[in-house]
N, C-alpha and C positions, 0 to 999 in steps of 0.2 A: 264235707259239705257244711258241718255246723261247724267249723274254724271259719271258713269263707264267710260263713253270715257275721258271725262275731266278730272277723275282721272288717268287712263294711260297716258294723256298725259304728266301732270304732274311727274308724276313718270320717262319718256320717256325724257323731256325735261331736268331732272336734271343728268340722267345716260348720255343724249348725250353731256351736258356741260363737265361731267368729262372725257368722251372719248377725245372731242375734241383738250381740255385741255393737255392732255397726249400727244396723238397726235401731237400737236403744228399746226392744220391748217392752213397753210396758206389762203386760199381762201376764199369768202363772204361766199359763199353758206351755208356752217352750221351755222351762225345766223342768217340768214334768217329761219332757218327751228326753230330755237329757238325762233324767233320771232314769229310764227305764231305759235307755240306749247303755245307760252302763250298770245296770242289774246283767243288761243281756253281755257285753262283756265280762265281768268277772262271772258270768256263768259258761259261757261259750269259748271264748279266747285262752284261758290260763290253762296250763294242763300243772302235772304234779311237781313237774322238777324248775316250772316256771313261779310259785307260790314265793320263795323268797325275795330274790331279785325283784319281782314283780312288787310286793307288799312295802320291802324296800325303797321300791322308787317313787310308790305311790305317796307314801309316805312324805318324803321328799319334797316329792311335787307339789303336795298340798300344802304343805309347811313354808317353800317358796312362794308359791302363787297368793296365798295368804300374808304375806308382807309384801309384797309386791300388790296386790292390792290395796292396801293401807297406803304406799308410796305414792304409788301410781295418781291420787286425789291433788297430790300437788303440782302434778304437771299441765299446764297450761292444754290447752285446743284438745287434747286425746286423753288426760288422765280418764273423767269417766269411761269412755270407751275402752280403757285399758283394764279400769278397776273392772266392770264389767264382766269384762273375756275372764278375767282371772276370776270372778264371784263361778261363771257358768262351767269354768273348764272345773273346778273343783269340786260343781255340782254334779258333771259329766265322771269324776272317779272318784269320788269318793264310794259311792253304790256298788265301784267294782270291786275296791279293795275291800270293803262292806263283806260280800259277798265270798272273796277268795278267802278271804280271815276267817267269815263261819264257816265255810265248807273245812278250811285247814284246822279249825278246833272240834271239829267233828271226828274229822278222821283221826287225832290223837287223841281222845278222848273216845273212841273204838278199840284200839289197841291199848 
């Protein structure tokens, strides 16, 4: 059950980045809701043997999406809206990876 919610969430957090995005939001409030859409993923979704690969790619991905929104400012009609999705999607996991990293230095720092 609590995979399924964590996987909604997830799924929920990536369609509200591109709404927002579209959108142009101005206001806090929708990172905030991305924010804690991915606290609840890297609390819900990752289990133990998922912690590398997962950190890995998060990793990754925010390192991409963060030059890629740097880039994105020069393209004509859609850059903001691109820079955007890339600001919100990063918003959306970095909390998760946040989250899977403490939980993972906890548990090595148990044993």
């Amino acid at each position: 059950m609590k995979k399924t919610f964590g996987g909604w969430a997830f799924i929920i957090g990536l369609i509200l980045a591109v709404v927002i995005a579209l959108l142009g939001a101005e206001q806090d409030w929708p990172v905030y809701i991305l924010l804690v859409l991915g606290l609840i993923v890297g609390l819900l979704n990752i289990s133990d043997k998922e912690v590398g690969p997962f950190l890995i790619s998060a990793i990754a991905f925010m390192l991409t999406f963060t030059a890629l929104g740097k880039i994105s400012e020069a393209i004509p009609l859609v850059g903001n809206t691109l820079g955007n999705f890339f600001v919100l999607v990063n918003a959306f996991i970095a909390p998760a990876a946040a989250v899977v990293a403490i939980k993972e230095l906890f548990a090595h720092t148990r044993n």
